[in-house]
C-alpha positions in Angstrom: 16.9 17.1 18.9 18.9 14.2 16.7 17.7 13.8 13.4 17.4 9.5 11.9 17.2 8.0 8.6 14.0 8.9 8.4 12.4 10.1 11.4 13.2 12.7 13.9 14.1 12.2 18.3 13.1 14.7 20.2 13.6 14.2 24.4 11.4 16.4 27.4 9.7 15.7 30.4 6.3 15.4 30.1 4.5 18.6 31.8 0.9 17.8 31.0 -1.5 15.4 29.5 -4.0 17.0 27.2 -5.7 13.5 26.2 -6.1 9.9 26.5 -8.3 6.7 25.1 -7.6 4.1 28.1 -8.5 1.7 25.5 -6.2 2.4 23.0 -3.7 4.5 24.8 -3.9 7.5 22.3 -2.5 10.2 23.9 -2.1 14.3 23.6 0.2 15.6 25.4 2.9 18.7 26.8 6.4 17.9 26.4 9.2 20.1 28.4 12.1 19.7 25.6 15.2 21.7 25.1 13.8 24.0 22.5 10.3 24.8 24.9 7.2 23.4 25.5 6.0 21.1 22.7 2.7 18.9 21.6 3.1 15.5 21.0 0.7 12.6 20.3 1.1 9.1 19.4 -0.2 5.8 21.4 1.4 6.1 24.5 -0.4 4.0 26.8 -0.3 5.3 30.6 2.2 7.9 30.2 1.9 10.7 33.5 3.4 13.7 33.8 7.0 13.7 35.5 8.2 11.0 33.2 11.1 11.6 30.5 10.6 10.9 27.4 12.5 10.1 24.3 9.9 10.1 21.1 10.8 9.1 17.5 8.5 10.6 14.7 7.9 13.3 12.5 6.5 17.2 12.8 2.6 17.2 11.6 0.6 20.9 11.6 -2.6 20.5 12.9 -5.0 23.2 11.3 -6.3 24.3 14.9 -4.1 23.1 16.9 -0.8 24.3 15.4 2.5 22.4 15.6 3.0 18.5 16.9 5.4 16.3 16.9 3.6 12.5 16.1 5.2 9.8 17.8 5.9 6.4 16.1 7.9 4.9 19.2 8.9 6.0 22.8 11.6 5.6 25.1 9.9 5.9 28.9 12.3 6.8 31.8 10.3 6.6 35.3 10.6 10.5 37.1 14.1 11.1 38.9 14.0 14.1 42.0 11.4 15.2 44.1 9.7 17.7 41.6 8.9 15.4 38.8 8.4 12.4 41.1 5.7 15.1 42.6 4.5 15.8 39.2 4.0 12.6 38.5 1.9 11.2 41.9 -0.3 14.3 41.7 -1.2 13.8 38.3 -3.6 10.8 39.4 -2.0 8.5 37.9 -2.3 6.0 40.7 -5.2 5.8 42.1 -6.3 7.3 45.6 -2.9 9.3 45.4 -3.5 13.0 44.8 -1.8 16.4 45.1 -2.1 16.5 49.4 -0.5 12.8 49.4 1.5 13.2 46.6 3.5 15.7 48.5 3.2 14.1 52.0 4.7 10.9 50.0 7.6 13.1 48.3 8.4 14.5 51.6 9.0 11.5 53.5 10.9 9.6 51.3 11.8 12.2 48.4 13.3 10.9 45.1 13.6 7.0 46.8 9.4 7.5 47.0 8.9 5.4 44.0 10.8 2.9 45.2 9.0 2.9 48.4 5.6 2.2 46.7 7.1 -0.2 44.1 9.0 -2.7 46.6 8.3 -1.8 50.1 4.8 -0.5 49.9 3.7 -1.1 53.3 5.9 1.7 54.3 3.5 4.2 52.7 1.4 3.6 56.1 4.1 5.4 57.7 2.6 8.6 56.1 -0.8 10.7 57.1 -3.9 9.2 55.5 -2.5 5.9 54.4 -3.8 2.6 56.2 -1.9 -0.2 55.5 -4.5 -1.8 53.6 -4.6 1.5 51.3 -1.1 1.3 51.0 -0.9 -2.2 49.7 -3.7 -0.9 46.9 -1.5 2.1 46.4 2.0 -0.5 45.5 0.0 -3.0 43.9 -1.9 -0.3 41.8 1.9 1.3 40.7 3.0 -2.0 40.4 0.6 -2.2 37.3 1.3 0.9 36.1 5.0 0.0 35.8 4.5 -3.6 34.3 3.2 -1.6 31.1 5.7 0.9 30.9 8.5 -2.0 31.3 6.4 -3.8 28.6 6.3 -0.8 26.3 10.3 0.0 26.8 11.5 -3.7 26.0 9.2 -4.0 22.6 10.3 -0.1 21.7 13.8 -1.3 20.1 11.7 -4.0 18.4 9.6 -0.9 16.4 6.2 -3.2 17.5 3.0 -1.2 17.8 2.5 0.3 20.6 -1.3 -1.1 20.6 0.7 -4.8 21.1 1.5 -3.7 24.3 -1.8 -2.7 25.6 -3.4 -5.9 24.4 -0.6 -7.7 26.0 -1.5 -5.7 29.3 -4.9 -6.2 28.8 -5.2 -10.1 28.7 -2.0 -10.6 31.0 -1.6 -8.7 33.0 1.5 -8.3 35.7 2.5 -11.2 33.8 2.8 -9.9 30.7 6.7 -9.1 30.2 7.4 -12.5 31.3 5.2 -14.5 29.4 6.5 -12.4 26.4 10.1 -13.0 27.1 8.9 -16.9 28.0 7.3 -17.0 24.3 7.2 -14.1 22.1 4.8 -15.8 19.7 2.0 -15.1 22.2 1.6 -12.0 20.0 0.6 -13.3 17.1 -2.8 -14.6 18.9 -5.5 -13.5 17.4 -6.9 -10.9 20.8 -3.5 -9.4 20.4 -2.8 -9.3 16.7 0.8 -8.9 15.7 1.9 -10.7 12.6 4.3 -13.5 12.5 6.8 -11.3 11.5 7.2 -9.0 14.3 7.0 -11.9 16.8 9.9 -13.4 15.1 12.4 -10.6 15.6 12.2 -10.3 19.1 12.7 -14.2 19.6 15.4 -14.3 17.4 17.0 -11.6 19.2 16.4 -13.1 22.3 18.5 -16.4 21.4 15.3 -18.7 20.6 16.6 -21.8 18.0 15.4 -21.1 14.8 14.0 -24.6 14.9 12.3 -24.6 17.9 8.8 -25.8 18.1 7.0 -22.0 19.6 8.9 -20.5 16.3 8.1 -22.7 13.7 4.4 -23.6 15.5 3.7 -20.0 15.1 5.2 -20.5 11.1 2.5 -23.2 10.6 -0.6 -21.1 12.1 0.8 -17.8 10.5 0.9 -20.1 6.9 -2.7 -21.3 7.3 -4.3 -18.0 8.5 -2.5 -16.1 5.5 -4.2 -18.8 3.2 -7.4 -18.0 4.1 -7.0 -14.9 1.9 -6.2 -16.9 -0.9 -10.0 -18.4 -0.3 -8.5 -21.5 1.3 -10.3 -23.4 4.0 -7.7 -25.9 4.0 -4.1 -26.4 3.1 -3.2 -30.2 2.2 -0.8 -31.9 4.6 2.3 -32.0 2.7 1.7 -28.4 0.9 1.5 -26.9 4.6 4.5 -28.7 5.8 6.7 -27.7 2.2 5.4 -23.8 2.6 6.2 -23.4 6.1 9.8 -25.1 5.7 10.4 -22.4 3.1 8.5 -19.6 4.9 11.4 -20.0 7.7 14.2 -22.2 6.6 13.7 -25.3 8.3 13.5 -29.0 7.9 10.1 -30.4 6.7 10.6 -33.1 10.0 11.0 -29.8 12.0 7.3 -28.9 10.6 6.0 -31.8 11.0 6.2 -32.4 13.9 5.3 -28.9 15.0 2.0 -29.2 12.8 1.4 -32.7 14.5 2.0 -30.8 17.9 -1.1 -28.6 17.4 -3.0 -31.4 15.6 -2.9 -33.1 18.9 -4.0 -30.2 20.7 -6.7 -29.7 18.3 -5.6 -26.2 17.0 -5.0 -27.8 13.8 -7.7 -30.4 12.5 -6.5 -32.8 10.0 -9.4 -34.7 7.7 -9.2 -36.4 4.4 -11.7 -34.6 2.5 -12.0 -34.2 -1.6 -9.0 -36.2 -2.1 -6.5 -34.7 0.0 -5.4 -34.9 3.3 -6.9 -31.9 4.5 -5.4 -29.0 7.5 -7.6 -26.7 8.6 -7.9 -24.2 11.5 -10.2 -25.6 13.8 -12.8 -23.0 13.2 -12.7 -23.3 9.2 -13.6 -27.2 10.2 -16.2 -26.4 12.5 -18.1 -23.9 9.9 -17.7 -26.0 7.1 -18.8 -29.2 8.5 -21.4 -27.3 10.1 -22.8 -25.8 6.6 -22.8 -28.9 5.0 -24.3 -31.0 7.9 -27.1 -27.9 8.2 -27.6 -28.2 4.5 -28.2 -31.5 4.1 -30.6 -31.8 6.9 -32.4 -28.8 5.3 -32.6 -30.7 1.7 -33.7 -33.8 3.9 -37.1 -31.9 5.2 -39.2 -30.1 2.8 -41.8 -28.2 4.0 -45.2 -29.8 4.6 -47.6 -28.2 2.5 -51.3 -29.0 1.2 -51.7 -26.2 -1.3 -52.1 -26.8 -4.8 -48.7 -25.1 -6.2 -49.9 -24.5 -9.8 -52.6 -22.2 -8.6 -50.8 -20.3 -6.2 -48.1 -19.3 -9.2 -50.9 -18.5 -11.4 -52.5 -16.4 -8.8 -48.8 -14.7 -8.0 -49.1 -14.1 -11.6 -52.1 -12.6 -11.9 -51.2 -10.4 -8.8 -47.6 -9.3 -10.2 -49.1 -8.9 -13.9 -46.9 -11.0 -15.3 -46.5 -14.5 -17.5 -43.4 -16.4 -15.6 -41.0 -17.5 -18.2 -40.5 -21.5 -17.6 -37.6 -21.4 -15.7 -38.6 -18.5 -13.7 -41.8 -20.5 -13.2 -39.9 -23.3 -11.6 -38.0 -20.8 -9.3 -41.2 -20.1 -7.6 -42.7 -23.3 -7.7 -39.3 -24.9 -6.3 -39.6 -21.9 -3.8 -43.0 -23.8 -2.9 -41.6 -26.7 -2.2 -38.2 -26.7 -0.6 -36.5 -25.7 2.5 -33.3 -24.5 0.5 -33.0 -23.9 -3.1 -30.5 -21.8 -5.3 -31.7 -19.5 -8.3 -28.5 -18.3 -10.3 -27.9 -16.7 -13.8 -26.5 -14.1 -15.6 -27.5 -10.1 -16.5 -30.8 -10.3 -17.6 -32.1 -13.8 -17.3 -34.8 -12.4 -14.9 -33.1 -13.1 -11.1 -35.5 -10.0 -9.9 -38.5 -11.0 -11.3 -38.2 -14.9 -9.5 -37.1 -13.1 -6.9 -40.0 -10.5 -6.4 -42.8 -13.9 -7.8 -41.0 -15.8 -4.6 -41.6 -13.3 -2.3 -45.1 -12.6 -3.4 -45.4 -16.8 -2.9 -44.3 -16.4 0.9 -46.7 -14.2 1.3 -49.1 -16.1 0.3 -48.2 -18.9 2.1 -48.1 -16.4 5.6 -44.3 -16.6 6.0 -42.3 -13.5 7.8 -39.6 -13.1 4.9 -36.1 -11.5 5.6 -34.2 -10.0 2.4 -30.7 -10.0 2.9 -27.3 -9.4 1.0 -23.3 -9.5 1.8 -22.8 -5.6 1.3 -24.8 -2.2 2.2 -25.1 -1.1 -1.5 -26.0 -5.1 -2.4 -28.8 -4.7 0.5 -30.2 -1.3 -1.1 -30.3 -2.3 -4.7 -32.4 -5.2 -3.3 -34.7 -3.6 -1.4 -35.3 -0.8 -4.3 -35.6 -3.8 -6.7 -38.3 -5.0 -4.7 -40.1 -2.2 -2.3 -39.0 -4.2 0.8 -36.8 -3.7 3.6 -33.3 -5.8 3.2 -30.4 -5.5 5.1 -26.6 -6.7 5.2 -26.4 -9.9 6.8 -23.7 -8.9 9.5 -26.6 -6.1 10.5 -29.9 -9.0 10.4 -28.2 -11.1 12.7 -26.9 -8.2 15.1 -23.3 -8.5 14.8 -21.3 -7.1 17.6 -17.7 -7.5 19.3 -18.0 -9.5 22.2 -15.9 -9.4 25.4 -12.7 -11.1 24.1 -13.1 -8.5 21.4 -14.3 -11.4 19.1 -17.1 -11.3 16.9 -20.4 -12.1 18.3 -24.2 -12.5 16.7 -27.4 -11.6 18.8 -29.2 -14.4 16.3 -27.9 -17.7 16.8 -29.1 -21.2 17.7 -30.0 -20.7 20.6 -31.7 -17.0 20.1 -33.0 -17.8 16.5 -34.3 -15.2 13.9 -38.1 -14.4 13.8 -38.3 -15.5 10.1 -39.9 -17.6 8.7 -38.0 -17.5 4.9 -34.7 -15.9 4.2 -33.8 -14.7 0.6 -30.3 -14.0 0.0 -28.9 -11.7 -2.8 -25.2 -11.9 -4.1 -24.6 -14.7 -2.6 -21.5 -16.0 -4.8 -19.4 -13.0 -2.1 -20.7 -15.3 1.1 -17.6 -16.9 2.4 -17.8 -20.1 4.8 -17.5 -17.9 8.1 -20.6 -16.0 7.6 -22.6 -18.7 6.0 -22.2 -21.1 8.5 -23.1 -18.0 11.0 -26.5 -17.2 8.6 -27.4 -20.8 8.8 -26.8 -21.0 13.2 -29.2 -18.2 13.3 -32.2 -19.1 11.5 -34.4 -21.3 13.5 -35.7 -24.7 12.6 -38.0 -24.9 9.7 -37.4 -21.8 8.3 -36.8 -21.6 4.2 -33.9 -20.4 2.2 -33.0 -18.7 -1.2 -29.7 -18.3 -2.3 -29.5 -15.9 -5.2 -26.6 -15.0 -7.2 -24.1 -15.2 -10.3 -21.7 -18.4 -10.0 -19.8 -17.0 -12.7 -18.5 -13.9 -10.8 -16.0 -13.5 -8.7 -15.8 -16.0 -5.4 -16.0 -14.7 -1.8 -12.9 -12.7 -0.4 -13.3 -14.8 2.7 -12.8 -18.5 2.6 -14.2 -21.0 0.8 -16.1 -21.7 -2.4 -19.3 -21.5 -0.8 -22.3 -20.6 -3.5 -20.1 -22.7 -6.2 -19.5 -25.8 -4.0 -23.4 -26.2 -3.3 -24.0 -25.4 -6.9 -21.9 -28.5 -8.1 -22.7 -30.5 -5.4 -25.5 -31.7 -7.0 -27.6 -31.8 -3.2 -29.2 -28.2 -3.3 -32.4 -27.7 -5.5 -31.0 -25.1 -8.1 -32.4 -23.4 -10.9 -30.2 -22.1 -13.5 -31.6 -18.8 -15.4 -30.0 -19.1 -19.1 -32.9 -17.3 -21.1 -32.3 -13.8 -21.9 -35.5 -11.6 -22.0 -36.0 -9.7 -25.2 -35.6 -5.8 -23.4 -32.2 -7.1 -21.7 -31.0 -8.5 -25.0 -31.0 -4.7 -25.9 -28.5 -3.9 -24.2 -25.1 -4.4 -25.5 -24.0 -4.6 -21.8 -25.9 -7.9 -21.4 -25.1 -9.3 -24.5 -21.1 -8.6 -24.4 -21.1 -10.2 -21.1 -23.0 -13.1 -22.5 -20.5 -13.1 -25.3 -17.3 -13.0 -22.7 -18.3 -15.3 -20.5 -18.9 -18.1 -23.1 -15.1 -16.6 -24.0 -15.7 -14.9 -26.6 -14.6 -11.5 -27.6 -17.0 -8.8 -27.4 -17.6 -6.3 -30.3 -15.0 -3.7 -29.2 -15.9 -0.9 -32.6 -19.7 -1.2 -31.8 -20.8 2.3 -30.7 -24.5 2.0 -31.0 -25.8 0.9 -27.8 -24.4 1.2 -23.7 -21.1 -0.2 -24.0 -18.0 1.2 -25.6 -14.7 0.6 -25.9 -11.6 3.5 -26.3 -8.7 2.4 -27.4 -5.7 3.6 -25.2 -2.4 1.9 -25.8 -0.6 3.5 -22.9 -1.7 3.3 -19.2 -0.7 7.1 -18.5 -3.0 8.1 -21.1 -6.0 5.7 -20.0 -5.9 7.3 -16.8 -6.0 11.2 -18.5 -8.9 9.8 -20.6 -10.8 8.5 -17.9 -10.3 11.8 -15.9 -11.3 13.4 -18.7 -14.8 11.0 -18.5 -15.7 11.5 -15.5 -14.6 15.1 -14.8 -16.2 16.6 -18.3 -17.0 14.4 -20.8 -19.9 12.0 -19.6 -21.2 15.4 -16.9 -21.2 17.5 -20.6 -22.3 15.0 -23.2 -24.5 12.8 -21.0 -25.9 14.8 -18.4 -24.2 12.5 -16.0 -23.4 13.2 -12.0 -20.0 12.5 -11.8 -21.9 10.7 -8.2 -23.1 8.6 -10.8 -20.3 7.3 -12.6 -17.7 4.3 -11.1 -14.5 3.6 -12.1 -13.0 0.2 -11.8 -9.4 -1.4 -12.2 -8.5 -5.1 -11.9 -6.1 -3.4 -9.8 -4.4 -1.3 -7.3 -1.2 -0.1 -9.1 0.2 1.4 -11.6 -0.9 4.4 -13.3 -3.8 3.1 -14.4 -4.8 1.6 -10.6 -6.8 2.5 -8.3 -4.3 4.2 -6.0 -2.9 6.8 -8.7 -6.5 7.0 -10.1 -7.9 8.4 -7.1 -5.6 10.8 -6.5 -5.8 12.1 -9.8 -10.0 11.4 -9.8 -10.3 13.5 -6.2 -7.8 16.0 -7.9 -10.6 17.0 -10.8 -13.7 15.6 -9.1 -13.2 17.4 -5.4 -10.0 20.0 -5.4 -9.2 21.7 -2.5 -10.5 24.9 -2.0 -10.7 27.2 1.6 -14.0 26.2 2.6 -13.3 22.4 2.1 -11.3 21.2 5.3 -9.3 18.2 4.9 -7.4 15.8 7.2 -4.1 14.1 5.9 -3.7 10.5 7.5 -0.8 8.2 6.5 -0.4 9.8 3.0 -3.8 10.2 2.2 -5.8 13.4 1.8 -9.7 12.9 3.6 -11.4 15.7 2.4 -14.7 17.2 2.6 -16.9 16.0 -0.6 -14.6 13.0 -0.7 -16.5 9.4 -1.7 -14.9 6.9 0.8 -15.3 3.0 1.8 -15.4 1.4 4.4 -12.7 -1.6 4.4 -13.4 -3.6 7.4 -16.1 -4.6 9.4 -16.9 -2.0 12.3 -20.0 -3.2 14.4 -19.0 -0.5 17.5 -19.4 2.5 15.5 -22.3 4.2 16.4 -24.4 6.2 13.1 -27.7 8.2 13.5 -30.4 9.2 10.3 -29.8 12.3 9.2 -32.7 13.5 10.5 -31.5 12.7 13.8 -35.1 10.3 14.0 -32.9 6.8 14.3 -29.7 5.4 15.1 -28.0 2.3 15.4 -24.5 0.1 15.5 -22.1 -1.0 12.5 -20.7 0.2 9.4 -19.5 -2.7 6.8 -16.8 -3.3 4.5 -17.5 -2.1 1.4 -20.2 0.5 2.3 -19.4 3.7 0.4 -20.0 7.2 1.5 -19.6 11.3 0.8 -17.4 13.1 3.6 -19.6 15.9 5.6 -17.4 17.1 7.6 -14.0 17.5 8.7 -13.9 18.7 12.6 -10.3 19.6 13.8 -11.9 20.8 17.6 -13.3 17.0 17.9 -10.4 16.0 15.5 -13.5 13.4 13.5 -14.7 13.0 10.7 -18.7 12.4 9.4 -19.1 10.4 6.5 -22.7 10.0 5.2 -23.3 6.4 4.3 -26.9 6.6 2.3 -28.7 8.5 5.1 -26.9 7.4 7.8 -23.9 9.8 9.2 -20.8 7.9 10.8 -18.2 9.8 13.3 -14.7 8.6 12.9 -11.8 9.8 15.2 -9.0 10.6 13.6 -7.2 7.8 14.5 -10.1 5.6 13.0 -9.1 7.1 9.3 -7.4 3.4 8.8 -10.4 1.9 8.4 -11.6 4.4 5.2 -9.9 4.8 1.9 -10.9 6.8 -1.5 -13.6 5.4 -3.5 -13.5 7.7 -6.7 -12.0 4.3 -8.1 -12.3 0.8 -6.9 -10.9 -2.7 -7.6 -13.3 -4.9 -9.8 -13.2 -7.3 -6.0 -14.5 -4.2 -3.7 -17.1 -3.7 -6.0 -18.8 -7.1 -6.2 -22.0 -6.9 -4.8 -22.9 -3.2 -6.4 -24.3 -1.7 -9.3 -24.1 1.6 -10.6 -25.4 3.7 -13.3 -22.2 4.2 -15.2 -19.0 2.1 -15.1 -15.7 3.2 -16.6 -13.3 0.4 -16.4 -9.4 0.6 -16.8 -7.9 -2.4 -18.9 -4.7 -1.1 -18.9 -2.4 -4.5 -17.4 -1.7 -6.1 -13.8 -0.9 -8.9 -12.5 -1.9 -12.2 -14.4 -4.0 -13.5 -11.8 -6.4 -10.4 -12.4 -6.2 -10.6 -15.7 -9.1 -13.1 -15.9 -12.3 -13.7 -17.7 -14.6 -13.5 -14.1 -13.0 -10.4 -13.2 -14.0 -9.1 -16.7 -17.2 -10.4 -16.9 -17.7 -9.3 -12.8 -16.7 -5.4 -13.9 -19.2 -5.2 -16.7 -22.3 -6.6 -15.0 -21.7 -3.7 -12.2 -23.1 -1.3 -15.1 -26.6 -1.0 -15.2 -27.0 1.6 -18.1 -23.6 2.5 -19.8 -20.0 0.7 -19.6 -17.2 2.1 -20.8 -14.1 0.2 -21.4 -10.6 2.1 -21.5 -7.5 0.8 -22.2 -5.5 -2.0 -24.4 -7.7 -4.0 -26.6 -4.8 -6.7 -25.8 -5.9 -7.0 -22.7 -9.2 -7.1 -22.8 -8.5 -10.2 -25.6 -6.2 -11.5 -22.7 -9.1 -11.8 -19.8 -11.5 -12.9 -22.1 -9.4 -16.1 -23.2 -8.3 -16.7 -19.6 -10.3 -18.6 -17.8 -8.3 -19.3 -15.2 -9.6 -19.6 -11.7 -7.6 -19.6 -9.1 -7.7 -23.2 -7.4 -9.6 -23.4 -4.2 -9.0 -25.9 -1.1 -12.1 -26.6 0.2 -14.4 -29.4 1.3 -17.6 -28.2 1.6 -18.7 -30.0 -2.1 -17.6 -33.3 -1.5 -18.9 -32.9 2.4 -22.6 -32.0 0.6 -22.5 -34.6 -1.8 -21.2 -37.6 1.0 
């Protein structure tokens, strides 16, 4: 065993395979080393016993399974001699080869037998039990078998993920290696999914020009798909060709004429739009021009109707017991009367009243209504708010992964939705993608509601969608600006009134639901607001600490996210013997944890808990409670509100600690009690709509801990960050 810089070799033959997904390669296996028979696991696609094996990693202990060694890279050396080329054939590795011809092979050719089946197949019929047709299968199936393993050993030194090379097997089979060595920069496609980065070593290395149109191609594509988490749909022309020229030290002529390259092949799409000369990815064109062209042909037909509108408000009235304030009254009636139409407004202008006095309208007029919302939690607060069923958007229009491992939607143009009206919550977090998805799948005729708060935050996805048709001008709107006499109680409502006309909130007011503790230093807002939600608010208030939320404009620091949930699970959920707990890539997953969900899943299975239903998908930004921690199945269950989720281990990348959330992950929710940290980050998070987003989260007490300077700070900074995207001026055309 040689010990690294950081990691640990260790060298064996492999004696046994205990497990292994043949879709992502993870394996468990027995390794013969020089100190005994070890575990090891890691992604080590294909790997049969009889091969050598030189692993680079780190010693875990499993709590059931004892001592293994966790493999971040492998060295693969084919079986040498007749016993582990024996070992290796009978292991079943090649299909239609087992023990009985395993040995009849070994003992016709011995240790030249893989040889035999790799060059000179058709020698195999030469043996009992081989045709020469079977033997032909036999090579050709080896032949496959080795193309990985060759794969896997040239992108070793390069420290890529092993999961590259099975992707790279997957969709090219033999031909992999070569079309890899040909152009390394088919990596960075999106069914394969290394980054830029990683591509660029190994074509670097192997002597490609640092000018060369596949590197700085690749540059262009890498710059613009990067940009999309920035919100942009487009980059201008020039921008794209200066970034990418800096991004890898070339000339801009080398750019350009790379980025005019794969304009021509129509990767790229280049339209003047909004006053600039416009690049987008060719699907960010496609679902933006889509929107807008599906928007404007909505606005174009209103629905036919003969009722008289006045009396059927008055009789929603009557039915919901309720005078309509004017502006909610011409939500309704606008609801009437259009085929799209946008109701925004702030905390306690009376969204949820419109919004329950539309529905009642649709059902009045006969229509099949569908409640929707960008987030689980979004889609639950909506269907408490108004005693209906609502769901996340992904899960109304039956998101799966298709066969190119793509995302795919059961509802689309040309399977529409049964609906006749769909009424959209929060929908300032839609980004262009899923919009322009939304709009494919609901059929002709049917009606639209977009609800939200244009003053929070934007979508994390692309595009400035709820904004753009806001100030387009094109979309019916109605802006909610009264606030009703029991919300104006609340010192929550009217502070984030106050901020976001920029003004500064009373911060020594201690009579209502929103406070403010002063807390110079970051180490000591984070020991407060431990202190809040471990003892203080559960002892003074009566609060569940289940209840509470704490929020950071961001991740680090002592007073981020990341050191606030350690320190939040440390008091909230300690370890104790009866709690099992998994530790995955420096985190501790233990049982009573509260978790998200970070990225779409629509594969994973859940079931009720009582066992009565099931279904597919678990969403970004869906929060849970750990159940269990199972080291025999090596999964955990996390319970998303009713509905329990199975994760292998290996899935744990997809989950991180909730106690604490950015201000971003937890648009789209409400909870009960919000502590927020304003304790300093970076200046672009230091802004008024990520102040004014963090407040309107709390629906009955807001605590603010932290600098009064920078609360000041985000309240005067209005600053948003500039969005490229066309889907205004394509509205108002």
């Amino acid at each position: 065993m040689q010990e690294s810089d950081r990691y640990i070799q260790i060298a064996g033959t492999v004696t046994a395979i205990v497990y292994q997904n043949p879709d992502n390669g993870y394996t468990v296996l027995r390794l013969d080393t020089e100190d005994g028979i070890k575990t090891a696991v890691g992604t080590l696609p294909g790997v049969s016993p009889g091969e050598d094996l030189i692993l680079t990693g780190s010693w875990t202990t499993h709590p059931s399974y004892g001592e293994q060694f966790k493999a971040e890279a492998a060295e693969r050396r084919m079986p040498s001699g007749a016993d582990a080329i024996y070992a290796y054939l009978a292991s079943g590795v090649i299909k239609n080869v087992g023990p009985a011809k395993a040995r009849d092979i070994v003992a016709k050719f011995g240790d030249k037998a893989l040889e035999i089946i790799e060059s000179e197949p058709e020698r195999l019929a030469q043996v009992r039990g081989f045709s020469l047709r079977s033997a032909m299968e036999v090579g050709l199936a080896f032949r496959r078998q080795s193309g990985l393993r060759r794969l896997m050993e040239f992108l070793a030194p390069y420290n890529v993920r092993p999961v590259i090379a099975v992707r790279l097997f997957k969709y090219y089979g033999e031909e992999a290696l070569d079309a890899l060595r040909e152009n390394p920069y088919i990596m960075t496609e999106e069914l394969i999914g290394a980054d830029f980065f990683e591509a660029d070593s190994i074509a670097l290395s192997l002597g490609f020009d640092s000018d060369c149109p596949e590197r700085v191609q690749s540059a262009v594509l890498f710059e613009m798909e990067y940009n999309l988490s920035n919100g942009h749909t487009f980059l201008p022309y020039k921008k794209l060709i200066d970034a990418t020229a800096q991004l890898v030290g070339v000339s801009p002529e080398s750019v350009s004429e790379a980025l005019d390259a794969l304009i021509e092949e129509g990767v790229v799409v280049r339209d003047a739009v909004a006053g600039q000369d416009g690049c987008y990815l060719e699907s960010l064109y496609e679902a933006e021009t889509y929107v807008a062209a599906r928007l404007r042909s909505m606005v174009g037909s209103p629905p036919p109707h003969g009722e008289d509108i006045a009396a059927l408000v008055g009789a929603v009235e009557q039915e919901q017991g309720i005078v309509y304030a004017e502006q909610q009254k011409m939500a309704v009636k606008l609801a009437a009367g259009s085929r799209v139409m946008v109701l925004t407004g702030g905390p306690g202008t009376g969204k949820t009243t419109s919004v329950r006095g539309i529905l009642a309208l649709f059902d009045r007029l006969g229509l099949k209504t569908a409640l929707c919302a960008p987030t689980g939690r979004a889609a639950k607060r909506m269907s408490d708010l108004t005693g209906r069923d609502a769901a996340t958007i992904h899960r109304m229009l039956g998101a799966g992964i298709g066969e190119d491992d793509k995302l795919v939607f059961e509802y689309c143009e040309t399977n529409p939705m049964r609906a006749d009206a769909v009424i959209v919550d929060e929908a300032s977090m839609v980004d262009i993608v899923l919009m322009r998805a939304l709009l494919d799948a609901i059929p002709p005729g049917c009606r639209l509601v977009l609800v939200g708060d244009v003053d929070q935050l934007p979508s994390v996805g692309p595009g400035n969608v709820f904004s753009d048709i806001i100030r387009s001008g094109i979309v019916p709107a109605v802006v909610l600006t009264e606030i009703f006499r029991q919300a104006g109680e609340s010192a929550i409502v009217r502070n984030a009134h106050l901020i976001n006309s920029g003004e500064m909130p009373d911060l020594a007011d201690t009579s209502g639901d929103f406070f403010f503790m002063r807390r110079p230093a970051p180490e000591s807002t984070a020991e407060t607001i431990v202190s809040l939600c471990a003892e203080r608010l559960p002892k003074n208030m009566g609060l569940d600490p289940a209840q509470i939320q704490v929020l950071s404009p961001t991740r680090k620091g002592p007073a981020g996210t990341k050191s606030l949930n350690t320190r939040l699970q440390a008091a909230l959920n300690p370890p104790a013997p009866e709690k099992k707990e998994k530790l995955y890539a420096g985190t501790v997953f233990r049982e009573g944890d509260k978790v998200m969900q970070i990225r779409n899943n629509y594969d994973i299975m859940w079931k009720s808990v009582d066992g009565l239903t099931s279904g597919m998908g678990v969403y970004n930004g869906d929060i849970g409670t750990i159940k269990e921690v199972d080291f025999t199945k090596e999964t955990v269950t996390v319970d998303f509100d009713d509905r329990l989720v199975t994760y292998l281990f290996e899935q744990l990348s997809e989950l991180e600690p909730a106690w604490a959330l950015t201000v971003h992950k937890a648009q789209g929710s409400e909870y009960k009690a919000v502590v927020l940290a304003a304790s300093g980050g970076a200046r672009q998070l230091l802004v008024r709509s990520v102040l004014y987003t963090a407040i309107t989260r709390a629906r009955e007490l807001l605590i603010i801990v932290g600098d009064r300077g920078v609360v000041e700070t985000m309240v005067q900074t209005d600053r948003r960050l500039r969005r490229y995207s066309g889907l205004r001026a394509r509205l108002a055309e």
